[in-house]
Jmol script that loads the backbone (N, CA, C; Angstrom):
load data "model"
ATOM      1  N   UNK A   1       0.824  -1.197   0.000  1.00  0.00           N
ATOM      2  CA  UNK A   1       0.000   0.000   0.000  1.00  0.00           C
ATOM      3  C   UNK A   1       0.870   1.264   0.000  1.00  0.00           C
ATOM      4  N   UNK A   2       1.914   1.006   0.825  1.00  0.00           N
ATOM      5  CA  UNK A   2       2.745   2.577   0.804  1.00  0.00           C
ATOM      6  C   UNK A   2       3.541   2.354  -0.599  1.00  0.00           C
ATOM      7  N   UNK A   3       3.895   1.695  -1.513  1.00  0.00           N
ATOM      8  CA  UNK A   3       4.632   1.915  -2.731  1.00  0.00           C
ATOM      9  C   UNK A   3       3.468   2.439  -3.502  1.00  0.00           C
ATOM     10  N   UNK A   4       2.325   2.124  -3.663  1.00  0.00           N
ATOM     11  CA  UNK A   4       1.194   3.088  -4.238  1.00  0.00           C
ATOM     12  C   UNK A   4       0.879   4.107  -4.171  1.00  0.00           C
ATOM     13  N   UNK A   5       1.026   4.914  -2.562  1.00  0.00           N
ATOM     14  CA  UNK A   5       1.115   6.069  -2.314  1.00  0.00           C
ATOM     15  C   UNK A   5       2.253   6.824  -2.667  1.00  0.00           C
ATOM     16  N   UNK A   6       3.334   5.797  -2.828  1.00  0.00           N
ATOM     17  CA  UNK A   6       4.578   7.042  -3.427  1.00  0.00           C
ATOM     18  C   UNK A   6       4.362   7.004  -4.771  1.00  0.00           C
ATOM     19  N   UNK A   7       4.402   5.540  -5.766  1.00  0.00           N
ATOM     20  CA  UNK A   7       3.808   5.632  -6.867  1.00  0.00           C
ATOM     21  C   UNK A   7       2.672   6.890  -7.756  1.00  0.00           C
ATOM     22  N   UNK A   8       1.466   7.122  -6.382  1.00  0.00           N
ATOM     23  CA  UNK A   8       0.895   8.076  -7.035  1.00  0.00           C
ATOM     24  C   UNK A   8       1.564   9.446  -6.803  1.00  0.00           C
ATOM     25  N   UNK A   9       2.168   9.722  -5.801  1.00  0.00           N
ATOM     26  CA  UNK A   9       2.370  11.070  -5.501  1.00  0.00           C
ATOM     27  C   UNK A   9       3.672  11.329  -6.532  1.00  0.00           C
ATOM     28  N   UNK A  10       4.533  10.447  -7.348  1.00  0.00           N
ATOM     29  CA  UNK A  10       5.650  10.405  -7.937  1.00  0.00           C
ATOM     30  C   UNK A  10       4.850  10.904  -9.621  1.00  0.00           C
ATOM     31  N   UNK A  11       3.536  10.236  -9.755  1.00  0.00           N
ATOM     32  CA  UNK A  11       3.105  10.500 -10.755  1.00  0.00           C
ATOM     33  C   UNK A  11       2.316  12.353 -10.924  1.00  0.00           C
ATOM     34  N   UNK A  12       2.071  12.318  -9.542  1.00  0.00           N
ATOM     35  CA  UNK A  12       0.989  13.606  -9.340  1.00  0.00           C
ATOM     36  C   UNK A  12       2.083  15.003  -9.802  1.00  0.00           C
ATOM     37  N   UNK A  13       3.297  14.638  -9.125  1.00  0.00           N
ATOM     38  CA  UNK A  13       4.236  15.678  -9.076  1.00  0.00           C
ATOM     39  C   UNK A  13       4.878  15.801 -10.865  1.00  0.00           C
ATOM     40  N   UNK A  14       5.024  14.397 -11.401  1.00  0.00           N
ATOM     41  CA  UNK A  14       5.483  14.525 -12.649  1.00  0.00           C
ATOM     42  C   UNK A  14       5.018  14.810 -13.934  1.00  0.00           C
ATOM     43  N   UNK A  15       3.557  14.222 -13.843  1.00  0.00           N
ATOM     44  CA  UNK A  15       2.776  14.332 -14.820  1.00  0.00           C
ATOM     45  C   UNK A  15       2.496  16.270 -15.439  1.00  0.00           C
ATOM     46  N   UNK A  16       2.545  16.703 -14.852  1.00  0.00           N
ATOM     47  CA  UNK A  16       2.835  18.080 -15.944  1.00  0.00           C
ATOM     48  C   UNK A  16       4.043  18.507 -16.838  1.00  0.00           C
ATOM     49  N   UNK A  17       4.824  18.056 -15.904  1.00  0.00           N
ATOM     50  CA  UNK A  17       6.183  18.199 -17.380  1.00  0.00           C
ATOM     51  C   UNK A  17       6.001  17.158 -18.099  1.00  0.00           C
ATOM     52  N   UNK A  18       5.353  16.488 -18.136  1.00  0.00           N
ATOM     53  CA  UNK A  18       5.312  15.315 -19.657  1.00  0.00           C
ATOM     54  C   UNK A  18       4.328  15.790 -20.732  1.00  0.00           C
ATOM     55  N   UNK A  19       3.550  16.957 -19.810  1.00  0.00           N
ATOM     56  CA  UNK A  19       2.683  17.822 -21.444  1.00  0.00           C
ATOM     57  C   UNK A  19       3.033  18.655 -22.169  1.00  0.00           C
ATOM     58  N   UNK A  20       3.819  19.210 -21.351  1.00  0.00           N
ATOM     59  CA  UNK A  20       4.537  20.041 -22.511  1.00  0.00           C
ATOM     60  C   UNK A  20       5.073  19.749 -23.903  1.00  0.00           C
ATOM     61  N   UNK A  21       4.612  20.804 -24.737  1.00  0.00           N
ATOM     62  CA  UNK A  21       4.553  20.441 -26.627  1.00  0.00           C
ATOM     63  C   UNK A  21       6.209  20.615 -26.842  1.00  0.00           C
ATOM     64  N   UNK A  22       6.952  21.082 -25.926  1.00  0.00           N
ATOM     65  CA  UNK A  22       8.336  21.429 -26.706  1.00  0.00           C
ATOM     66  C   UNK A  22       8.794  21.055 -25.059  1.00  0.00           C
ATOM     67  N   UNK A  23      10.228  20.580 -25.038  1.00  0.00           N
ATOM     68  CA  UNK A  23      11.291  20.140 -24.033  1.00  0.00           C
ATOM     69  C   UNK A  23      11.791  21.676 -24.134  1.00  0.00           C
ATOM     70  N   UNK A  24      11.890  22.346 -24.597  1.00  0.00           N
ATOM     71  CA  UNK A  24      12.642  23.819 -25.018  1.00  0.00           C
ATOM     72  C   UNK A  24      13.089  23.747 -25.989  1.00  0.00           C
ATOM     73  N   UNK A  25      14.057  25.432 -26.330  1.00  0.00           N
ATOM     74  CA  UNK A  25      14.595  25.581 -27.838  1.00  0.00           C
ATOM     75  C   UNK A  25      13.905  26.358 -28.448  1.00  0.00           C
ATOM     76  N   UNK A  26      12.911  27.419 -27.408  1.00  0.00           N
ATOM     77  CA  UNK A  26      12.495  28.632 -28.304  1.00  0.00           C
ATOM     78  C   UNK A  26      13.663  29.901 -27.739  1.00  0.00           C
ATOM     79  N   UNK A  27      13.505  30.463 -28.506  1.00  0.00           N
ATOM     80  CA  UNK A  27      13.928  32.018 -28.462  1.00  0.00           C
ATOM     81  C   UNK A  27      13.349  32.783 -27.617  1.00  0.00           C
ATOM     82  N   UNK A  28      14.338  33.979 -27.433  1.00  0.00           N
ATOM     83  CA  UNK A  28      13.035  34.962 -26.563  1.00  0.00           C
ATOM     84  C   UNK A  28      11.719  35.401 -26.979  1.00  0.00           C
ATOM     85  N   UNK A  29      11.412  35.193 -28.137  1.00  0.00           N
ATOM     86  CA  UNK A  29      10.198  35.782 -28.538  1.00  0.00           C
ATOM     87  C   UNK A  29       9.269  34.353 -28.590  1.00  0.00           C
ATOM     88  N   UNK A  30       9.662  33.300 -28.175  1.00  0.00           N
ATOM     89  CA  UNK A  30       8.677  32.097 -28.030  1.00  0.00           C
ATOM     90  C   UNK A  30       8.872  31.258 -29.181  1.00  0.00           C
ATOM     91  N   UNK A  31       9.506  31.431 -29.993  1.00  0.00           N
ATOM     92  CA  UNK A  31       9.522  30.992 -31.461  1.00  0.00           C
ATOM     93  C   UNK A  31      10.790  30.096 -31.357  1.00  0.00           C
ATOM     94  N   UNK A  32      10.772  29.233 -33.118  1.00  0.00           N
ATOM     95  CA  UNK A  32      11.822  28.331 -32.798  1.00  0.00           C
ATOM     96  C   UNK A  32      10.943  27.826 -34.391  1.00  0.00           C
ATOM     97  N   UNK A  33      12.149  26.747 -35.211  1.00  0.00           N
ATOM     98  CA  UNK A  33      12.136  26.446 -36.404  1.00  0.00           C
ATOM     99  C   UNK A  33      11.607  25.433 -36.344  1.00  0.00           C
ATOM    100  N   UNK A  34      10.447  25.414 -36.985  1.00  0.00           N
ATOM    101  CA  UNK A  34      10.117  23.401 -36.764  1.00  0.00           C
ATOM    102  C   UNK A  34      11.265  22.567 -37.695  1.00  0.00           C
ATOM    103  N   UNK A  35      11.706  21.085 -37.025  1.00  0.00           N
ATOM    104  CA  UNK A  35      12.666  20.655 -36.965  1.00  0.00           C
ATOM    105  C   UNK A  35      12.698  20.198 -38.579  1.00  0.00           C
ATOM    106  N   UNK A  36      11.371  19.139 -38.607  1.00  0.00           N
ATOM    107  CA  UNK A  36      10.925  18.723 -40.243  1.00  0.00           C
ATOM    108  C   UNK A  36      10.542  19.701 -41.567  1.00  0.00           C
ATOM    109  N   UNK A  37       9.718  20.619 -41.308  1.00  0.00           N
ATOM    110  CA  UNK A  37       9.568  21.339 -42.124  1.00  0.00           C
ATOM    111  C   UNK A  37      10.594  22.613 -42.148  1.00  0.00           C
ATOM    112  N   UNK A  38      11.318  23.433 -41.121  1.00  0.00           N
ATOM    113  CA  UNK A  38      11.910  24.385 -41.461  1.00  0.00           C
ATOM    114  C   UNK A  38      11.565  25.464 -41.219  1.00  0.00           C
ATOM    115  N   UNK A  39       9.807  25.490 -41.063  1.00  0.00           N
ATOM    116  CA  UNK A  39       8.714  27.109 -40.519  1.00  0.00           C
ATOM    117  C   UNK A  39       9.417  27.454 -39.188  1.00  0.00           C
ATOM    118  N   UNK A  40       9.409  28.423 -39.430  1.00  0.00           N
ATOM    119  CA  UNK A  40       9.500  29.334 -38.446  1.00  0.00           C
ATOM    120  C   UNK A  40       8.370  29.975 -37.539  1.00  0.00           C
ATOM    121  N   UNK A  41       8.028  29.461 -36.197  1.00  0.00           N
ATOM    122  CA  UNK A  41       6.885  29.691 -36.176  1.00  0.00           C
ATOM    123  C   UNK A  41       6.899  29.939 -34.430  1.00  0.00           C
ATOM    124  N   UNK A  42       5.551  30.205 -33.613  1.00  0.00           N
ATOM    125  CA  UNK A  42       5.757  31.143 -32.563  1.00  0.00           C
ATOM    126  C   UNK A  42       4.389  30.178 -31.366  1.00  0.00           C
ATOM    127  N   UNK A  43       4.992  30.330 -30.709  1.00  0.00           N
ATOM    128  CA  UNK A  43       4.114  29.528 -29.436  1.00  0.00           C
ATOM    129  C   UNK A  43       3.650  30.497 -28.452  1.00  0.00           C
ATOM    130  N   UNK A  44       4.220  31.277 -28.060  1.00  0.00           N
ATOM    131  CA  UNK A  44       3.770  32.587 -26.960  1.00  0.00           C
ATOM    132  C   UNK A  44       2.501  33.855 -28.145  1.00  0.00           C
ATOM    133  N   UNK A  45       1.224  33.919 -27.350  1.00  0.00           N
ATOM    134  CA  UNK A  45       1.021  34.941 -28.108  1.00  0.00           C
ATOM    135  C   UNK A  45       1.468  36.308 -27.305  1.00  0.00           C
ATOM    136  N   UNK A  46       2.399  37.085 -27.609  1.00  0.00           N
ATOM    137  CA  UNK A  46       2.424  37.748 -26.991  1.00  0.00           C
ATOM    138  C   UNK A  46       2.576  39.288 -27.800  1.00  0.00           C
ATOM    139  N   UNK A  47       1.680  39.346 -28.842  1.00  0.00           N
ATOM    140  CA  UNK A  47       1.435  40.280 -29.809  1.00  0.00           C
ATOM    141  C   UNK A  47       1.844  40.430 -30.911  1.00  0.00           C
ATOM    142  N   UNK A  48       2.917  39.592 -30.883  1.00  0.00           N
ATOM    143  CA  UNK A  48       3.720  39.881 -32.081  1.00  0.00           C
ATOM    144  C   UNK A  48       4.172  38.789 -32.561  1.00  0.00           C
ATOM    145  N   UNK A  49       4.957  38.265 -33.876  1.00  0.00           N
ATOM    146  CA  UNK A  49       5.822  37.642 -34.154  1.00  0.00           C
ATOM    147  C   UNK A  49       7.012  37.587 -33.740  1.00  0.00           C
ATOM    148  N   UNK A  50       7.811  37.926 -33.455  1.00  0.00           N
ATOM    149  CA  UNK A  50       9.421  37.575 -32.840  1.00  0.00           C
ATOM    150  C   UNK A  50      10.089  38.161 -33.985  1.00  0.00           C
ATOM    151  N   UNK A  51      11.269  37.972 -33.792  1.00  0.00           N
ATOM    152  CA  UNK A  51      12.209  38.351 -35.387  1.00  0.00           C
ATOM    153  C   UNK A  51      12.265  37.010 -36.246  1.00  0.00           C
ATOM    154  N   UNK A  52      11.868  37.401 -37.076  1.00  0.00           N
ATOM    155  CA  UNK A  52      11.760  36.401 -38.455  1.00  0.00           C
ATOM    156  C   UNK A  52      13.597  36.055 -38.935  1.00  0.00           C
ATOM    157  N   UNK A  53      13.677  34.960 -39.023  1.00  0.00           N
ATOM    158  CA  UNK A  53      15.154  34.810 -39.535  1.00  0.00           C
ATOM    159  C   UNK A  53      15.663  35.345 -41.163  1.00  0.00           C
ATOM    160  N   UNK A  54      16.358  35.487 -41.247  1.00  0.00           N
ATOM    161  CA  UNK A  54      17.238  36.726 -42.368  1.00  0.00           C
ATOM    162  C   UNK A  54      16.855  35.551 -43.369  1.00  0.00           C
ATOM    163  N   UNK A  55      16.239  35.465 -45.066  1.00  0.00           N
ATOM    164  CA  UNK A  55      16.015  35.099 -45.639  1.00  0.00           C
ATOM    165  C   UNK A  55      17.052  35.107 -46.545  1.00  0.00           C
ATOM    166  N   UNK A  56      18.796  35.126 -46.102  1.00  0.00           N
ATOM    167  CA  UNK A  56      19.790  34.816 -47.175  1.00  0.00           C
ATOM    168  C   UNK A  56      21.087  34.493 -46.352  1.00  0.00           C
ATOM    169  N   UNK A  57      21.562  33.804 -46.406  1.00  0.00           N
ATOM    170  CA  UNK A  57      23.181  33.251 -45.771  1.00  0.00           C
ATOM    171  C   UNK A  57      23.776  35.024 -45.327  1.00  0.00           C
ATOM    172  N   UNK A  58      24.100  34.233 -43.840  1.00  0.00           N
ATOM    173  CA  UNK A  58      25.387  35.651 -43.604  1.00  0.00           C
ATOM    174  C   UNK A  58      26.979  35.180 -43.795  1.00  0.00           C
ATOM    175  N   UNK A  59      27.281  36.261 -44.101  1.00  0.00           N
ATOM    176  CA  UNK A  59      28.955  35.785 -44.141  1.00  0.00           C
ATOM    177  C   UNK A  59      29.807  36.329 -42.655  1.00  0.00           C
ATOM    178  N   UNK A  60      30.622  35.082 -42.606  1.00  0.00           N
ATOM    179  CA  UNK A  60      30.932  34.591 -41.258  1.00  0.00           C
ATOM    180  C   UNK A  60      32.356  35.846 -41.691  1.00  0.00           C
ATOM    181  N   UNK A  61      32.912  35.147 -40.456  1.00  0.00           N
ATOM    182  CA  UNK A  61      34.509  36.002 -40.784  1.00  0.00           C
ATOM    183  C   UNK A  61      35.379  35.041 -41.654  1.00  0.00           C
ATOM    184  N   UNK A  62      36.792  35.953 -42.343  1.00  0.00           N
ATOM    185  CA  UNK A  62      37.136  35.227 -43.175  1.00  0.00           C
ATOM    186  C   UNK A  62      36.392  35.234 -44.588  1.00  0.00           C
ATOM    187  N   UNK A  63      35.157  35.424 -44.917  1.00  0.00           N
ATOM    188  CA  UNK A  63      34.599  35.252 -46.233  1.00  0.00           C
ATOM    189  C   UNK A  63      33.824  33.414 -46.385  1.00  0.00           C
ATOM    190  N   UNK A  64      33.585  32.820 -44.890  1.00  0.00           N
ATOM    191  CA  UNK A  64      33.076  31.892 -45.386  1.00  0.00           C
ATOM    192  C   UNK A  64      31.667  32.279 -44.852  1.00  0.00           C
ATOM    193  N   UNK A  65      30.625  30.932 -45.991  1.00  0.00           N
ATOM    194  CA  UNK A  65      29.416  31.280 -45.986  1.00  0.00           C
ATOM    195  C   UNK A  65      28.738  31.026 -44.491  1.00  0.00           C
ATOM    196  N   UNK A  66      27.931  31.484 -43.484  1.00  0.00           N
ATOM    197  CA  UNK A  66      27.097  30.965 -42.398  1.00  0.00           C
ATOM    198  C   UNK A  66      25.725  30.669 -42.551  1.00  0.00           C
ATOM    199  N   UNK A  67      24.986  29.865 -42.740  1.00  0.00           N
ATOM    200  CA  UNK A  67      23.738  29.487 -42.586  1.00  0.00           C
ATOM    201  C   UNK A  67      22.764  29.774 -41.138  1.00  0.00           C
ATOM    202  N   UNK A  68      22.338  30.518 -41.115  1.00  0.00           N
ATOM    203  CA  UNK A  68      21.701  30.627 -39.448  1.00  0.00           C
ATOM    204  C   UNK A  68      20.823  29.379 -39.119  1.00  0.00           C
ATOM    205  N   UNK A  69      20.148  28.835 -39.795  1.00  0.00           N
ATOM    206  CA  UNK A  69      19.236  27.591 -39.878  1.00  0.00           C
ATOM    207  C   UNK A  69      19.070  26.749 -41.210  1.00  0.00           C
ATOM    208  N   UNK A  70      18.210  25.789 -41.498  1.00  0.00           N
ATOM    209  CA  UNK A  70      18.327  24.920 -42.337  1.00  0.00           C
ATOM    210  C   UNK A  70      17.747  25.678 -43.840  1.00  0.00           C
ATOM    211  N   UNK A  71      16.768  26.571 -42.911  1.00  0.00           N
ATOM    212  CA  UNK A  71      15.545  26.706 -43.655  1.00  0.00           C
ATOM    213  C   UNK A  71      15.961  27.757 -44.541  1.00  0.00           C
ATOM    214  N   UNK A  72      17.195  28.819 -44.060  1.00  0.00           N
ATOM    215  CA  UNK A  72      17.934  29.611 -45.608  1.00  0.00           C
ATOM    216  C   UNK A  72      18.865  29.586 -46.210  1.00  0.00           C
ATOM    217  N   UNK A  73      19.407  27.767 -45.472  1.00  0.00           N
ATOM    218  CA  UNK A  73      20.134  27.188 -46.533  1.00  0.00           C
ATOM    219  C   UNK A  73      19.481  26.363 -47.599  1.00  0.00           C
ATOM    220  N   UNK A  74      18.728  26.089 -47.504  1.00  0.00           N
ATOM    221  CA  UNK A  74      17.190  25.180 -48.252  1.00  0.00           C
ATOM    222  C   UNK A  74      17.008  26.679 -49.363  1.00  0.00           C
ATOM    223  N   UNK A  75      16.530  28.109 -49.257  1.00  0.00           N
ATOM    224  CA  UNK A  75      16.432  29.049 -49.818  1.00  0.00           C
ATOM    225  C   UNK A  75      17.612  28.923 -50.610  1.00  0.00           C
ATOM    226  N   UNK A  76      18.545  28.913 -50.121  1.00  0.00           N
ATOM    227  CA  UNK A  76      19.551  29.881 -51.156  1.00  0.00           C
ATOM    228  C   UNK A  76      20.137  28.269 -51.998  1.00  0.00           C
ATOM    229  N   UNK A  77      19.272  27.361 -52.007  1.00  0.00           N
ATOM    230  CA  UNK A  77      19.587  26.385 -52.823  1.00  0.00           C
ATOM    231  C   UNK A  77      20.966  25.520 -52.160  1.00  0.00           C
ATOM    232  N   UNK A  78      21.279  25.826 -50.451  1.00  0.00           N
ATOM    233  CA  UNK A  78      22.884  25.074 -50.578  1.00  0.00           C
ATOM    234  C   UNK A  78      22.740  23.228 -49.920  1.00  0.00           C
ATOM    235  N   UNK A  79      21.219  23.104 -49.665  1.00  0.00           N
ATOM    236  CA  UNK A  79      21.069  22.037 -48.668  1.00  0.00           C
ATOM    237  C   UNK A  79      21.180  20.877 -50.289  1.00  0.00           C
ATOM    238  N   UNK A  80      21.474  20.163 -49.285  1.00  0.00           N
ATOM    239  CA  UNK A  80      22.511  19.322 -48.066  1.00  0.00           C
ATOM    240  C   UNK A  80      23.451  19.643 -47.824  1.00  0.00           C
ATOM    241  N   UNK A  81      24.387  19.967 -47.007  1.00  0.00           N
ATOM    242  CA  UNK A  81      25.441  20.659 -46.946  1.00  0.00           C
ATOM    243  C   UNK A  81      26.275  19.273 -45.975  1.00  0.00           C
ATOM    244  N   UNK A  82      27.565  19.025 -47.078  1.00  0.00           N
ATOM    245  CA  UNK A  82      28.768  17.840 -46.657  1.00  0.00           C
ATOM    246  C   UNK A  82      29.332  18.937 -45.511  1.00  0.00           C
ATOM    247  N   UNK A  83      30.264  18.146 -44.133  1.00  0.00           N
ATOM    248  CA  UNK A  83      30.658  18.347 -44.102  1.00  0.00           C
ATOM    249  C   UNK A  83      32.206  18.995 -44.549  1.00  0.00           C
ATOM    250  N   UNK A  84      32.701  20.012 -44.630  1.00  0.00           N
ATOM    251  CA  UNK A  84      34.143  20.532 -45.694  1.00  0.00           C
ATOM    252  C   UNK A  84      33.499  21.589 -46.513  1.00  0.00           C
ATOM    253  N   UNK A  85      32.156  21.582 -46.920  1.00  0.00           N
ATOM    254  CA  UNK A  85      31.279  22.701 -47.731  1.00  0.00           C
ATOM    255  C   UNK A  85      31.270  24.353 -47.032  1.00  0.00           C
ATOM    256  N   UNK A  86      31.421  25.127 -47.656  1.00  0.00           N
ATOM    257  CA  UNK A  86      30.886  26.298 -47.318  1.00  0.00           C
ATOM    258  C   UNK A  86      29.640  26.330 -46.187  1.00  0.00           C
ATOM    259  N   UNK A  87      29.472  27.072 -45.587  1.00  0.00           N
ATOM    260  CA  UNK A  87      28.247  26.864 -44.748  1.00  0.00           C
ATOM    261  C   UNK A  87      27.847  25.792 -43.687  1.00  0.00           C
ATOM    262  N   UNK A  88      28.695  24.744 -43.925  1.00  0.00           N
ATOM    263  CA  UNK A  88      28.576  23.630 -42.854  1.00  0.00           C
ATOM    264  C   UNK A  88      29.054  23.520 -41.478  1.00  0.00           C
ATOM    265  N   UNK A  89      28.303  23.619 -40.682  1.00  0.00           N
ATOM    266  CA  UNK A  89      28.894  23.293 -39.330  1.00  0.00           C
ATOM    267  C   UNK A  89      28.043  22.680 -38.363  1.00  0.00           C
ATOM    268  N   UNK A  90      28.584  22.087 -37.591  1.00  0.00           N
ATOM    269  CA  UNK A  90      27.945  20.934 -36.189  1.00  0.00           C
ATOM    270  C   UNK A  90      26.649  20.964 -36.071  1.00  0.00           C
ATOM    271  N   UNK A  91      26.135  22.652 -35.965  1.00  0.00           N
ATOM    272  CA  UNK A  91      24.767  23.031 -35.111  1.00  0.00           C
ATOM    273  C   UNK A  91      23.999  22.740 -36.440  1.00  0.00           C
ATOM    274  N   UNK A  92      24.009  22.871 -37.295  1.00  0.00           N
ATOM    275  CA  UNK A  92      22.941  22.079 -38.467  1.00  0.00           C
ATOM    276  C   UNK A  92      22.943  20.893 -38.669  1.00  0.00           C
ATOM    277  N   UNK A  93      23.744  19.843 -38.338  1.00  0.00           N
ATOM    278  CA  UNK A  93      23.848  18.365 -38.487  1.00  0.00           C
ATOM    279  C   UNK A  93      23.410  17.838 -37.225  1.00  0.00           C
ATOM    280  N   UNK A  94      22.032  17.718 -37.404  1.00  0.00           N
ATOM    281  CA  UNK A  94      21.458  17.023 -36.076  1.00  0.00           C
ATOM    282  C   UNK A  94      22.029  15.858 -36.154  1.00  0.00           C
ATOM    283  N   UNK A  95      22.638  14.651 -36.750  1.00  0.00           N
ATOM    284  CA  UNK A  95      22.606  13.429 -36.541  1.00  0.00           C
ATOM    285  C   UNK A  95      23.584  13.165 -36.502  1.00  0.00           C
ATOM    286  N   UNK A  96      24.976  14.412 -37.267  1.00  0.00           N
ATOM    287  CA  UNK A  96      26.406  14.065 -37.087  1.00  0.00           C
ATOM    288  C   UNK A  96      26.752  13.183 -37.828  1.00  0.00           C
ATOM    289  N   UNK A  97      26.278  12.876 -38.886  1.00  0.00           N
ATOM    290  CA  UNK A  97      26.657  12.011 -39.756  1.00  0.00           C
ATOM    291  C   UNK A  97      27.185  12.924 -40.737  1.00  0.00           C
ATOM    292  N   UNK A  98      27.950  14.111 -40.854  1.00  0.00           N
ATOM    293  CA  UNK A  98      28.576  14.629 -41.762  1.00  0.00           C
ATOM    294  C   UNK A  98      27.590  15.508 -42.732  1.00  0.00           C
ATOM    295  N   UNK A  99      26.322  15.236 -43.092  1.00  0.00           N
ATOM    296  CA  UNK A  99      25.497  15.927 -43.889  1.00  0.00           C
ATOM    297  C   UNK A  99      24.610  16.948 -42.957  1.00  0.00           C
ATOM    298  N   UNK A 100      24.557  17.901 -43.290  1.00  0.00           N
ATOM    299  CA  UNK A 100      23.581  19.333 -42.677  1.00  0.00           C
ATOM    300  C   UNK A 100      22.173  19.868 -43.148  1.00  0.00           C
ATOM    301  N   UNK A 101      21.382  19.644 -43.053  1.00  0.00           N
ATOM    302  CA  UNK A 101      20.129  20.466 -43.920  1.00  0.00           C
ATOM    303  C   UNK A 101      19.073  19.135 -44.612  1.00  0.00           C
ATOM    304  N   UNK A 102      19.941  17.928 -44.619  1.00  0.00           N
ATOM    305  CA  UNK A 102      19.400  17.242 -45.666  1.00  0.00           C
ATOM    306  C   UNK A 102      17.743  17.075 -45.266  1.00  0.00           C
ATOM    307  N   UNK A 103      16.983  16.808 -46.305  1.00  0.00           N
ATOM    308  CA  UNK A 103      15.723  16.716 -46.825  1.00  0.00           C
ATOM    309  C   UNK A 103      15.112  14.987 -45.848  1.00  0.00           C
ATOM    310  N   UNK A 104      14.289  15.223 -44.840  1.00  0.00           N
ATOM    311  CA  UNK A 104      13.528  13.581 -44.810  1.00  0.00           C
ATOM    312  C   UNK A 104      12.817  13.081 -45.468  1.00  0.00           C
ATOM    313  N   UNK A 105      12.656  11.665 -45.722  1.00  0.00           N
ATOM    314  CA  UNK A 105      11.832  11.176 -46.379  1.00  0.00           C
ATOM    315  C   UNK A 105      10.979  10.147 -45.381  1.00  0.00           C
TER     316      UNK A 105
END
end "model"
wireframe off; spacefill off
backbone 0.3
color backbone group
C-alpha cells in the first residue's frame, strides 16, 4: 500500500512536465524552427511575431558562408550541406553524420 502512495504522488508531481509540446529551444520571442519542415513559427502569443530569420546566408569572418538555420540554406539552394562545404557546421547536423540540412523522407 505505501509503494502506491509514493507511486501516485511520484506520478501527481510529474505528470505536468510530460505535457509540454516542446522540451525547449524557443527564443526569446517564443519561437523556434520546426525541426521537419523548417517554418519558423511562434508559441507565446504575446502580440507579435518575434524576429523572423534573415532570408539569405550571412557571411561569417574570413569570407566563409554561415547558414543561421536549415531553412535559408534550403532558400539559397545550398542544402545538403557535406561536411568541408561552405556553410557547414555541427549546429545544423542534427545526426552528425557529416550531412547538414538534408531533406527527410
Amino acid at each position: 500500500m505505501r509503494i502506491r502512495g509514493i507511486s501516485l504522488a511520484l506520478v501527481c508531481v510529474l505528470a505536468p512536465f510530460a505535457a509540454d509540446a516542446h522540451p525547449g529551444g524557443l527564443d526569446a520571442a517564443g519561437c523556434h524552427n520546426n525541426r521537419k519542415t523548417g517554418n519558423y513559427h511562434c508559441h507565446r502569443g504575446s502580440g507579435g511575431r518575434g524576429p523572423a530569420p534573415s532570408s539569405r546566408p550571412q557571411r561569417a569572418l574570413a569570407g566563409e558562408t554561415y547558414y543561421p538555420d536549415c531553412a535559408v540554406a534550403r532558400a539559397a539552394g545550398a542544402a545538403a550541406l557535406r561536411r568541408g562545404d561552405p556553410g557547414y557546421r555541427a549546429g545544423l547536423d542534427r545526426d552528425n553524420y557529416g550531412r547538414a540540412c538534408e531533406y527527410s523522407r
